[in-house]
C-alpha positions as CSV (number, residue, x, y, z in Angstrom):
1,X,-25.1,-27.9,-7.3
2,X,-23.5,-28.5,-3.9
3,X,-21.8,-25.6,-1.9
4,X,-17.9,-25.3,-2.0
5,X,-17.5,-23.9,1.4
6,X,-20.3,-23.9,4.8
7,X,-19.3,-22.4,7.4
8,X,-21.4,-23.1,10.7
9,X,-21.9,-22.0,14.2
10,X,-20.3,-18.4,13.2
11,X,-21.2,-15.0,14.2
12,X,-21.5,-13.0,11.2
13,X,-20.1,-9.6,10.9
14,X,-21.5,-7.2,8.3
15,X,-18.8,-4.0,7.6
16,X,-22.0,-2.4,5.7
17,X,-24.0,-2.1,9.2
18,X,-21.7,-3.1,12.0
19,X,-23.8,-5.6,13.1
20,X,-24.4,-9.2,13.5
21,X,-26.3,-10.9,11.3
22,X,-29.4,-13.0,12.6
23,X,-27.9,-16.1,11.0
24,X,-24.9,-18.7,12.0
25,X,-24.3,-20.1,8.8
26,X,-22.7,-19.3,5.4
27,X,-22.3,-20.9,2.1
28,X,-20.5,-20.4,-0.9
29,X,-20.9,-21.6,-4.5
30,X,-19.1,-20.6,-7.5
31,X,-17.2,-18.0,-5.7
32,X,-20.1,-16.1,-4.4
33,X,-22.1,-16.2,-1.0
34,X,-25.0,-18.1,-1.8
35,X,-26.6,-18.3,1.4
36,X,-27.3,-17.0,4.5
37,X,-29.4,-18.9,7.2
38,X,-29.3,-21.8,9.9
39,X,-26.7,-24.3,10.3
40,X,-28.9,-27.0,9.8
41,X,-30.1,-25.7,6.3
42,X,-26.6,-24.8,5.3
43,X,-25.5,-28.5,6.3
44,X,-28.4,-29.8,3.5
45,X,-26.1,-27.5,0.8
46,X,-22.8,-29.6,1.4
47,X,-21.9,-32.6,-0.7
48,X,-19.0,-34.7,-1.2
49,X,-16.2,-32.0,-2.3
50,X,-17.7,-29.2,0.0
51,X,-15.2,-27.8,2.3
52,X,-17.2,-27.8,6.0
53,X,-16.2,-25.8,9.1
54,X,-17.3,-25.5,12.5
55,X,-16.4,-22.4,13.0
56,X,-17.7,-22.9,17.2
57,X,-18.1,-19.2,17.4
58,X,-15.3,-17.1,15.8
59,X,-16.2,-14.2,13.6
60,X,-16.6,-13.9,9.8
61,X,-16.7,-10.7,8.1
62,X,-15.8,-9.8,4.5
63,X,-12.6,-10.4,3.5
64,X,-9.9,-7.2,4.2
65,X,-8.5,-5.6,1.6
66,X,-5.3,-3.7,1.7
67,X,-5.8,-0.2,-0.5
68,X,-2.3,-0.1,-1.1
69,X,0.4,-2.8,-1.3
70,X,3.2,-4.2,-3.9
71,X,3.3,-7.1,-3.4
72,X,5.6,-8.5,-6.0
73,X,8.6,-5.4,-6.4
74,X,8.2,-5.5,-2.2
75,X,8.9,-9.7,-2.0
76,X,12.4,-8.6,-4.5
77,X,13.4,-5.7,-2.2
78,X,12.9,-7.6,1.1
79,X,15.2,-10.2,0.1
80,X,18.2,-8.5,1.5
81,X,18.9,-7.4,5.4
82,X,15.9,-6.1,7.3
83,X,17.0,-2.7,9.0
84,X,13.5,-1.7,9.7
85,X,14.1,-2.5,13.3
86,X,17.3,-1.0,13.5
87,X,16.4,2.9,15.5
88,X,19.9,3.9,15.5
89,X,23.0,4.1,13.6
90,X,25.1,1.7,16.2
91,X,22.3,-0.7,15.1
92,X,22.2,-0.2,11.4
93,X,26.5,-0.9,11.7
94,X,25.7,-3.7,13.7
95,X,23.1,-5.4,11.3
96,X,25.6,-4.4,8.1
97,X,28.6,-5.5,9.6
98,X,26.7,-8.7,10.3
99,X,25.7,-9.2,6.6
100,X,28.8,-8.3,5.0
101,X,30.6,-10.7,6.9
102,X,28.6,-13.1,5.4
103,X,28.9,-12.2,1.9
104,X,31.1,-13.6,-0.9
105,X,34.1,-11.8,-2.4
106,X,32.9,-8.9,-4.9
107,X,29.5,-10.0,-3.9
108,X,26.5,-6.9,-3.3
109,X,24.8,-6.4,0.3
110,X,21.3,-4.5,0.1
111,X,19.4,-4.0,2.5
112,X,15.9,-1.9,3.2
113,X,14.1,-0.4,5.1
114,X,16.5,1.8,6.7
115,X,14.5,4.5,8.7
116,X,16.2,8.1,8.3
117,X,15.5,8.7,12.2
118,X,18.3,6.6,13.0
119,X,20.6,9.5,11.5
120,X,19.3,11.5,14.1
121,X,19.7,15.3,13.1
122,X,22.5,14.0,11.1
123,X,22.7,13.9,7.1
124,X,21.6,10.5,5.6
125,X,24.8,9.7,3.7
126,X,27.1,6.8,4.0
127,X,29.7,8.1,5.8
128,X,27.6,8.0,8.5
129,X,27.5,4.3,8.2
130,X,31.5,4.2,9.0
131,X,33.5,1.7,7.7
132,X,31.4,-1.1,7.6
133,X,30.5,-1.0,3.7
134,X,34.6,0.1,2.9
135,X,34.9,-1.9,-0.5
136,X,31.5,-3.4,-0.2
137,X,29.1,-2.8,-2.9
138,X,26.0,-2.1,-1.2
139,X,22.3,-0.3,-2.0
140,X,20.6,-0.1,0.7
141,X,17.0,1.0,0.7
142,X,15.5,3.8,3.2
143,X,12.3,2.9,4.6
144,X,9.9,5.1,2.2
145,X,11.4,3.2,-1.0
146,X,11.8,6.5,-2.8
147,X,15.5,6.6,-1.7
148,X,18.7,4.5,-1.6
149,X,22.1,4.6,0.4
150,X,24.7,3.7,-2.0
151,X,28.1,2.5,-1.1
152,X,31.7,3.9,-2.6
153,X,32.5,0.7,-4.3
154,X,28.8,0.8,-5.3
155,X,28.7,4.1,-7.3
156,X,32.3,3.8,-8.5
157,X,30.8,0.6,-10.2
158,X,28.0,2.6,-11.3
159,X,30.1,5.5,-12.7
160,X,28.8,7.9,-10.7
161,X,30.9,10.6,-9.8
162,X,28.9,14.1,-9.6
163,X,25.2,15.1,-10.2
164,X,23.2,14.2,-12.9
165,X,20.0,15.6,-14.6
166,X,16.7,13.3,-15.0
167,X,13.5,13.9,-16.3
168,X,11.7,13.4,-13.4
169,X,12.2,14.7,-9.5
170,X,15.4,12.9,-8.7
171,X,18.6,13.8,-7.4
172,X,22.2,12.4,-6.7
173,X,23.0,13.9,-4.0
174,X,26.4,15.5,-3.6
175,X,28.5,17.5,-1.0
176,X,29.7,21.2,-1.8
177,X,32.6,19.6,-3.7
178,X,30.1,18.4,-6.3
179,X,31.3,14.5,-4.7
180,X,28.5,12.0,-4.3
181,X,27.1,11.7,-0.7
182,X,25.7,8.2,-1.6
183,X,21.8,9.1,-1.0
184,X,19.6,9.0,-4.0
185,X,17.4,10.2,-4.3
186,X,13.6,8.7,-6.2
187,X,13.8,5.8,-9.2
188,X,15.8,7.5,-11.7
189,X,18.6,8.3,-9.4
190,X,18.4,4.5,-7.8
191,X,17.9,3.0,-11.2
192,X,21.8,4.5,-12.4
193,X,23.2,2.2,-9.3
194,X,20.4,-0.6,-9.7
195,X,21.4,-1.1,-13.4
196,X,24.7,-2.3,-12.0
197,X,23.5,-4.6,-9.6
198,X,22.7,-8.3,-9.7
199,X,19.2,-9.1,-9.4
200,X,17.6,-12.8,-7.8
201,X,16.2,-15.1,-11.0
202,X,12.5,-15.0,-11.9
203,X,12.4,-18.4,-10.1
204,X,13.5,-16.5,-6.9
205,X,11.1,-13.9,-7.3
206,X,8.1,-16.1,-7.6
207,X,9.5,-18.0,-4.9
208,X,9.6,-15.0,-2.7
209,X,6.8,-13.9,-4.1
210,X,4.4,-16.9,-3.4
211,X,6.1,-17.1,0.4
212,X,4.8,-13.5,1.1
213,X,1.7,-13.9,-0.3
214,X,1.1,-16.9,1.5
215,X,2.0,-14.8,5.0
216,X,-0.5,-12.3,3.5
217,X,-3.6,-14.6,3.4
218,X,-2.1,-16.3,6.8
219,X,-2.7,-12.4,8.4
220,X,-6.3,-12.2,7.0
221,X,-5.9,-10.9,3.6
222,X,-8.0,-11.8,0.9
223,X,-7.2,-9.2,-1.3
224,X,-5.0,-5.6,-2.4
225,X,-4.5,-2.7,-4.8
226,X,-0.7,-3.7,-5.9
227,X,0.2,0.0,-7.0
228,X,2.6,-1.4,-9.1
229,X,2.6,-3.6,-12.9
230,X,7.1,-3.2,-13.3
231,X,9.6,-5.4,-14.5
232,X,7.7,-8.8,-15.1
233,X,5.2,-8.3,-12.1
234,X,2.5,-9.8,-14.4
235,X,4.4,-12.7,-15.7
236,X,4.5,-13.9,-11.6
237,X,1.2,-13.0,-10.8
238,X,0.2,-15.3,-14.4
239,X,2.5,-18.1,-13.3
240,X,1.8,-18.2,-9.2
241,X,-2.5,-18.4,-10.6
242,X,-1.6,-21.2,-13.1
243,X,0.5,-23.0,-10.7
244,X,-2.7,-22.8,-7.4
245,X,-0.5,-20.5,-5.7
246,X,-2.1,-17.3,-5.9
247,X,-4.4,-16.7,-2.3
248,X,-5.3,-13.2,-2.9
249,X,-7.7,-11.4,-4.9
250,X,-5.1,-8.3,-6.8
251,X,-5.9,-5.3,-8.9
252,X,-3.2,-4.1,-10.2
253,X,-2.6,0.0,-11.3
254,X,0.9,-0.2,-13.7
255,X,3.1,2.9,-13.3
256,X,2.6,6.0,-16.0
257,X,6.0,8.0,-15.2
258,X,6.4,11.9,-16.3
259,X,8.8,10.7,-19.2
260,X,5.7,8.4,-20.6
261,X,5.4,9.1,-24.3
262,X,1.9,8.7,-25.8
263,X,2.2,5.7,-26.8
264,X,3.3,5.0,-23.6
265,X,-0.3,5.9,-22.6
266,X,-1.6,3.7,-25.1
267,X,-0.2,0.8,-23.9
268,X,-1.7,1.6,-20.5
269,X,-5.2,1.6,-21.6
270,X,-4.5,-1.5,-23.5
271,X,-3.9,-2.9,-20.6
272,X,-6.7,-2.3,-18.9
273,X,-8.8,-5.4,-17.9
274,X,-6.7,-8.1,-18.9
275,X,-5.4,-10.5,-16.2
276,X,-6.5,-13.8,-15.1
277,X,-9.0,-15.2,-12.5
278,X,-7.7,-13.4,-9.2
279,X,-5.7,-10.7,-10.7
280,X,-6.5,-7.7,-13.0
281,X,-5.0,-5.0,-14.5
282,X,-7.4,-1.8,-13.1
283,X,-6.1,1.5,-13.2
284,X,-3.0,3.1,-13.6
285,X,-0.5,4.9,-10.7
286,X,1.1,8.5,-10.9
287,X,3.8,10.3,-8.4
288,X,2.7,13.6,-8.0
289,X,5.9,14.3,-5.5
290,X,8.1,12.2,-3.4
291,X,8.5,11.9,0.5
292,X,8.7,14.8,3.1
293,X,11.3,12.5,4.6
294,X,13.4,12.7,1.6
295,X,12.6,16.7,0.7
296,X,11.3,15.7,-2.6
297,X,7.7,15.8,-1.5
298,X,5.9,19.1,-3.2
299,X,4.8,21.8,-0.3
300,X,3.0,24.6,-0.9
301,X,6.1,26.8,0.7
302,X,9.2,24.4,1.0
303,X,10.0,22.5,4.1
304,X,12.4,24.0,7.1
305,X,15.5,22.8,4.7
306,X,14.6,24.6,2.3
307,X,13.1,21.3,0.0
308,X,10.2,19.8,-1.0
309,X,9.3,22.9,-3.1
310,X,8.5,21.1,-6.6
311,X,6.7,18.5,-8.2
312,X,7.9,15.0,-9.8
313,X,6.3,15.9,-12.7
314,X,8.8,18.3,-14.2
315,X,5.8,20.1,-16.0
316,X,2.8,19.4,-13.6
317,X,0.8,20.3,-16.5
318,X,1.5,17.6,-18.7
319,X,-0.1,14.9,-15.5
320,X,-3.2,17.3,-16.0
321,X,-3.4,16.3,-19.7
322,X,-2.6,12.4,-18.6
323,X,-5.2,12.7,-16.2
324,X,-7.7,13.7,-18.6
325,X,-6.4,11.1,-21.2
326,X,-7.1,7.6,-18.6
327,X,-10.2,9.5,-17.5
328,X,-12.1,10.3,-20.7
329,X,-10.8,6.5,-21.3
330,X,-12.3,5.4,-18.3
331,X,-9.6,4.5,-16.5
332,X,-9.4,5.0,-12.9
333,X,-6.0,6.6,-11.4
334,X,-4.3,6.4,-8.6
335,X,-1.9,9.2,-7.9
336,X,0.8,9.3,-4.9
337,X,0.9,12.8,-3.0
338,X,1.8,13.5,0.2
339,X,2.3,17.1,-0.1
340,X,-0.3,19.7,0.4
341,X,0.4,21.0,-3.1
342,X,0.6,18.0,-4.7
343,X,-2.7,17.2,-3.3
344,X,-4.1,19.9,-4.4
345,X,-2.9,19.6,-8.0
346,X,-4.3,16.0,-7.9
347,X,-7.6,17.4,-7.3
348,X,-7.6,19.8,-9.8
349,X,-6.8,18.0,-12.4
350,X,-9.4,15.1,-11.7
351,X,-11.8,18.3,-11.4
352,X,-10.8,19.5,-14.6
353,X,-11.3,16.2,-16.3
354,X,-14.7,15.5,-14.9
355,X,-15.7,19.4,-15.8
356,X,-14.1,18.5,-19.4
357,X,-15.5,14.8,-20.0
358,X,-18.8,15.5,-18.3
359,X,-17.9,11.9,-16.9
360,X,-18.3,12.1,-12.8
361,X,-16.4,9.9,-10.4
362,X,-18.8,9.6,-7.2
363,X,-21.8,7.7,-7.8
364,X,-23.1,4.7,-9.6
365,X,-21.6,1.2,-9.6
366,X,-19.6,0.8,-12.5
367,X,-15.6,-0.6,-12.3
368,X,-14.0,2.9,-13.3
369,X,-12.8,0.9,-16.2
370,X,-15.8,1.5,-18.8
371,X,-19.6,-0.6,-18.0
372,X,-21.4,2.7,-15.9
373,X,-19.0,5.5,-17.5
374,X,-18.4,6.2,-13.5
375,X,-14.2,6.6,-13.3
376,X,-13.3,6.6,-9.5
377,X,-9.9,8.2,-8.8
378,X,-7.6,8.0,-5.7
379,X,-5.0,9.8,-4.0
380,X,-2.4,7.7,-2.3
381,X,-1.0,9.2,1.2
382,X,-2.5,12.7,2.0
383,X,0.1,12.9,4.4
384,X,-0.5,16.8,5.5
385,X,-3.5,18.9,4.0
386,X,-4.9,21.8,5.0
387,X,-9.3,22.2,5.9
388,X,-10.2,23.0,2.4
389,X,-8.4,20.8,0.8
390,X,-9.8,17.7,2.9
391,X,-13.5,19.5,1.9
392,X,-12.8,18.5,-1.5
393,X,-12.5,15.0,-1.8
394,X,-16.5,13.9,-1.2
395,X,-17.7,15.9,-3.9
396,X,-15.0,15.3,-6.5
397,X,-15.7,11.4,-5.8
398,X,-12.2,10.9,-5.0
399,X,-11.3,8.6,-2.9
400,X,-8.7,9.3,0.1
401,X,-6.1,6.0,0.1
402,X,-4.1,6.6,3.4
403,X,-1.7,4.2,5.6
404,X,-1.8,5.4,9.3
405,X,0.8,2.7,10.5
406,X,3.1,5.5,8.3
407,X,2.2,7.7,11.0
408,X,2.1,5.2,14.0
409,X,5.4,4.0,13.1
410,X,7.6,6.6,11.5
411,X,6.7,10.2,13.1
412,X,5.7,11.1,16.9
413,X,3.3,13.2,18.8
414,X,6.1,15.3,20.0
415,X,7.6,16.3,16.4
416,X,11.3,15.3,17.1
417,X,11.1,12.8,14.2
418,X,12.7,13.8,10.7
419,X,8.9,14.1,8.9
420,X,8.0,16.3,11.4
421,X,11.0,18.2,12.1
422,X,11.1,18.8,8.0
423,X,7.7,19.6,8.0
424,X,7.5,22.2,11.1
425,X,4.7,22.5,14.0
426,X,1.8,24.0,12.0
427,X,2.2,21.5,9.0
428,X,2.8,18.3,11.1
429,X,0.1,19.2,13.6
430,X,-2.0,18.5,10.6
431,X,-0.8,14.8,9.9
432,X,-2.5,11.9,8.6
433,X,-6.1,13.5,8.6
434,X,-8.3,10.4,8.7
435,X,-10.5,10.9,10.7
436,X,-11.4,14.5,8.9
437,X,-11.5,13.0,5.9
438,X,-14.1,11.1,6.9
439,X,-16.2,13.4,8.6
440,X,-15.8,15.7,5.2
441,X,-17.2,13.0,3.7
442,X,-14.3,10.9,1.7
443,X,-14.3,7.3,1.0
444,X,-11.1,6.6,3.2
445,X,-9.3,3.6,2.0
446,X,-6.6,1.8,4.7
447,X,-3.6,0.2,3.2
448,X,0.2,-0.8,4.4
449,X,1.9,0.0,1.2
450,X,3.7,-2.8,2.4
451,X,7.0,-3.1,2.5
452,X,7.3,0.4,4.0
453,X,5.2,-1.1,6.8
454,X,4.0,-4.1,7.9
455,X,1.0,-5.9,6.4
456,X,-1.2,-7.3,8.2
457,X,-4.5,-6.0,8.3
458,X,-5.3,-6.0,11.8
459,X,-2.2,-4.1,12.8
460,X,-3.6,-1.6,10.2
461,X,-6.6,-0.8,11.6
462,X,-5.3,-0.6,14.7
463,X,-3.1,1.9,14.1
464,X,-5.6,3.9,12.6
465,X,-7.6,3.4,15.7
466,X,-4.8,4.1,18.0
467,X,-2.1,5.8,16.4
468,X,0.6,4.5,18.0
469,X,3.5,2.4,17.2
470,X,2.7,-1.6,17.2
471,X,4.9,-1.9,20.6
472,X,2.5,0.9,21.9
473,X,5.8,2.8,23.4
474,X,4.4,6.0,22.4
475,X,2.1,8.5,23.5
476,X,-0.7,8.8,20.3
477,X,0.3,11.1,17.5
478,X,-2.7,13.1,16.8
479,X,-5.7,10.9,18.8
480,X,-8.5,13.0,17.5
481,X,-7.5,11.6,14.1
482,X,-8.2,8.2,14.9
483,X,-11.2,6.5,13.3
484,X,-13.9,4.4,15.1
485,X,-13.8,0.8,15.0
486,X,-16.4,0.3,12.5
487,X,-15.0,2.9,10.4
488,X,-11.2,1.0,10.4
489,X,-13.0,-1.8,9.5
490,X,-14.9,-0.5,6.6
491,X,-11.8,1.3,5.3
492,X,-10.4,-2.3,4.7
493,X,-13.8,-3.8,3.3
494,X,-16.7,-1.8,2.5
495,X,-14.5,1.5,1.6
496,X,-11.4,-0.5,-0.7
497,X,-14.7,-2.4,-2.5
498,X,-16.2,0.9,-3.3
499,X,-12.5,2.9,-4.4
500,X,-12.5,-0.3,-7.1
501,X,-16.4,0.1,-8.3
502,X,-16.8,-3.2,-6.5
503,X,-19.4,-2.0,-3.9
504,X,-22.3,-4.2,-5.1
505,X,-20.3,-7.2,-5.0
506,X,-17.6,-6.9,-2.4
507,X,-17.1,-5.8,0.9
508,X,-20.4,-6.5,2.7
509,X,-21.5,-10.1,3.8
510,X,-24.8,-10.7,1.4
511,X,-26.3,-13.2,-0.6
512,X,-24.2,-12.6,-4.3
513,X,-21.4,-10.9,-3.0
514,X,-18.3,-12.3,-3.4
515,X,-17.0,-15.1,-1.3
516,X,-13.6,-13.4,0.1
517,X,-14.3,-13.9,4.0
518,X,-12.2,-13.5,6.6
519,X,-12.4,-15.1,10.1
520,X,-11.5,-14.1,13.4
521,X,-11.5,-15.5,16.9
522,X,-13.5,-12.8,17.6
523,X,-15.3,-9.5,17.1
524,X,-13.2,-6.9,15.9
525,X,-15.9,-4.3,16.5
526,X,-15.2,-5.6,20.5
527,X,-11.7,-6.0,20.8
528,X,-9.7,-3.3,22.8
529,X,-7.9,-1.1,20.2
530,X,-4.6,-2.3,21.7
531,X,-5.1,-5.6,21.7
532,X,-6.4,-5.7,18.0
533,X,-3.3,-6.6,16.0
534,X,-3.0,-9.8,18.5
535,X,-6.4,-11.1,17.4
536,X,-6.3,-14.6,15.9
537,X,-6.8,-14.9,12.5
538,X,-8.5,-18.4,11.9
539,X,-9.3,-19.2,8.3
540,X,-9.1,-17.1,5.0
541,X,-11.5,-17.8,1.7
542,X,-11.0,-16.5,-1.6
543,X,-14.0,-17.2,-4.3
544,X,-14.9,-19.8,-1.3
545,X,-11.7,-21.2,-1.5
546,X,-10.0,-21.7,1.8
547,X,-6.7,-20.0,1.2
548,X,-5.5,-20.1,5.3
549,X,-6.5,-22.5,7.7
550,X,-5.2,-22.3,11.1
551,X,-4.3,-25.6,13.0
552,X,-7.3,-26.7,15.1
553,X,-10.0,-24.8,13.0
């Protein structure tokens, strides 16, 4: 059977090793690589539908993988004004004004990724945003999508007047008078206002949808763990598959909240496994806490306000029993926690179900989801941690799922942004612990968790190599952190294949692994770490399916 893809006169990077390959030639067939070798015996494998490149020299490598993405919910929530670039309030008035001057009568302006450092040392509340949303019903989302900014008009046509209680970590936020501020505080206090507001039609979504996606494989994606299954998620990835429009490889963890009933839980492990071609349902996400930005993250003493001194999880002991549920199951969890305590908690309940199931999470080869019994859990963030804490991850099997452009982009090395100011010098001395992580040991897995920053993949790792914002305007926060080249690049390969039980076939360039390749204008082993987010990005392939081609290749 002739190959579907060749690729010829290539350099061919292996994440496994680092190293070059001693071929220049690749084919494909039936999604996986099916040869490795000369160009002239990779030419005989073509025939008359075989997609051939001449690659001249650019770099192929296994296809990246971001850890942590949502790609669906995050193509609905970027459809309204981008304020991610706005750094102070003058800017965030501008950019409103600007919209709602554009918007019909009684329509709603949202917006997103409003970062809480253009409030200075001010309170986030919408009276800070002056009168530019008088009347206006607007939600406007702050960068770490655990929290909204909601306008006057927009609570009074929520009927929200005063606090409320939920039955998970959330908050309406409310001056001394008992009066809403307008900050809201993590889903169940943003769902009250989002229940009121008009949402785009499926047909937009999966317009949207498709568009980012696209941009996605165009930045050298083949693949990502979408930590996210809500609304009707599936439904778009189904219909963007059945329609050819689907270029990345997606597993997919649906949400288990604390107010999940049993048969809730059910449901969940029903899920497991079903999907189509490119995209699966394969695992299950948690909240262990919120954000140290927000104060809802879960310290083990409370931050310099005072917050972050509780758990999402109303009873933390009820996500110990959940956790043991999926895992005697088999299915793999991901759980989000930034907070030292939370962290801990994570790790002591996947210790207690592995003690309890006799079912270990390290070794072995199996998908987490049943085949080896192996069930691989994550933690998503690990944003501060103390030494003993980061000890425990290797022998636990648990893999450490962390997003340094969180730390390039939204805290600095002299502690005057909000997550550090919250967080105080010894805590945020200790932030974004990579590069410890993997020297205790830990499968570290690189992700965007995109749209609270930017996705490509490239800009990813070389944050993590840099630690510094993309424009590179300031000094590093935290350089002994940063990881090596080759280990940036295996936390987007070799290190996402084996968090997903995939390590024997994805991640590495060999004969039977998957066909997911990525290819670059040159090596990104070589490439300064400041110039690596500028590196061109030539073609993508997806089960040996090109899925971006740049012009000229």
């Amino acid at each position: 059977m002739p190959a579907d893809l060749v690729l010829l006169s290539a350099r061919l990077l292996d994440p496994g090793t680092g190293r070059l390959l001693p071929h220049t030639a690749l084919a494909a067939e039936r999604g996986r690589i099916g040869f490795l070798g000369d160009d002239r015996d990779a030419r005989a494998l073509a025939g008359p539908g075989t997609t051939v490149v001449d690659l001249r020299g650019a770099v192929v490598t296994a296809g990246f993988t971001d850890g942590h993405l949502h790609p669906v919910s995050g193509a609905e929530r970027t459809m309204g004004v981008d304020l991610s670039g706005c750094r102070d309030l003058a800017a965030v008035r501008t950019a409103l004004a600007a919209a709602a001057r554009d918007l019909r009568p009684g329509a709603w302006l949202r917006g997103w990724g409003l970062d809480p450092n253009a409030f200075g040392t001010a309170p986030v509340a919408t009276a800070a945003l002056g009168p530019v949303l008088d009347g206006v019903p607007a939600l406007i989302d702050l960068f770490d999508a655990h929290s909204a900014l909601a306008s006057e008009r927009a609570l009074e046509l929520a009927g929200v007047d005063g606090p409320r209680r939920f039955e998970q970590g959330s908050e309406i936020v409310c001056d001394a008078d008992g009066r809403p501020t307008g900050l809201l505080l993590e889903d169940a206090a943003c769902e009250v206002v989002e229940a009121v507001a008009p949402r785009p039609t499926e047909a937009e979504i999966r317009a949207r949808a498709a568009e980012v996606l696209a941009a996605m494989a165009a930045a050298g994606l083949t693949g990502g763990h979408a930590m996210d299954a809500n609304g009707d998620s599936l439904a778009v990835y189904a219909a963007l598959e059945a329609e050819d429009a689907l270029p990345l490889r997606l597993r997919i963890a649906p949400w288990c909240r604390p107010e999940a009933s049993d048969a809730d839980l059910t449901e969940l492990i029903r899920l497991q496994g079903t999907g189509g071609a490119l995209w699966r349902v394969a695992g299950v996400k948690l909240f262990m806490d919120g954000t140290i930005d927000n104060g809802t993250a879960w310290l083990e003493t409370p931050d310099c306000h005072g917050r972050s001194d509780h758990a999402y999880w109303p009873d933390p002991r009820r996500y110990t029993r959940v956790i043991a549920d999926l895992h005697r199951a088999g299915v793999p969890t991901a759980t989000h926690a930034i907070g030292d305590a939370a962290v801990r908690h994570v790790l002591d309940a996947v210790e207690r179900a592995q003690a309890e199931s006799g079912r270990a999470g390290g070794g072995g080869t199996g998908s987490g989801t049943g085949g080896t019994g192996v069930v691989r859990h994550r933690v998503e963030h690990i944003e501060t941690v103390p030494d003993d804490t980061v000890r425990r991850f290797a022998p636990l099997g648990v893999a450490a799922s962390m997003q340094p452009t969180h730390c390039c982009e939204f805290t600095r090395a002299d502690h005057t942004d909000n997550w550090s100011r919250r967080l105080g010098e010894e805590r945020a001395g200790r932030a974004f612990r990579c590069r410890d992580l993997w020297e205790a040991g830990a499968r570290v897995v690189l992700g965007s968790d995109w749209p609270i920053a930017p996705y490509p993949p490239l800009q990813v790792m070389a944050g993590a190599r840099h630690r510094r914002p993309a424009d590179l305007s300031l000094p590093p926060h935290g350089p002994e952190q940063a990881l090596t080249p080759l280990q940036a690049l295996q936390g987007m390969t070799v290190c996402a294949a084996w968090a997903a039980g995939e390590e024997g076939r994805a991640g590495r360039l060999a004969v039977g692994h998957r066909a997911d390749l990525t290819v670059l204008a040159d090596d990104p082993l070589r490439v300064p770490d400041t110039e690596l987010a500028a590196l061109p990005v030539l073609l993508t392939a997806v089960a040996g399916r090109v899925t971006y081609r740049a012009a000229g290749v």
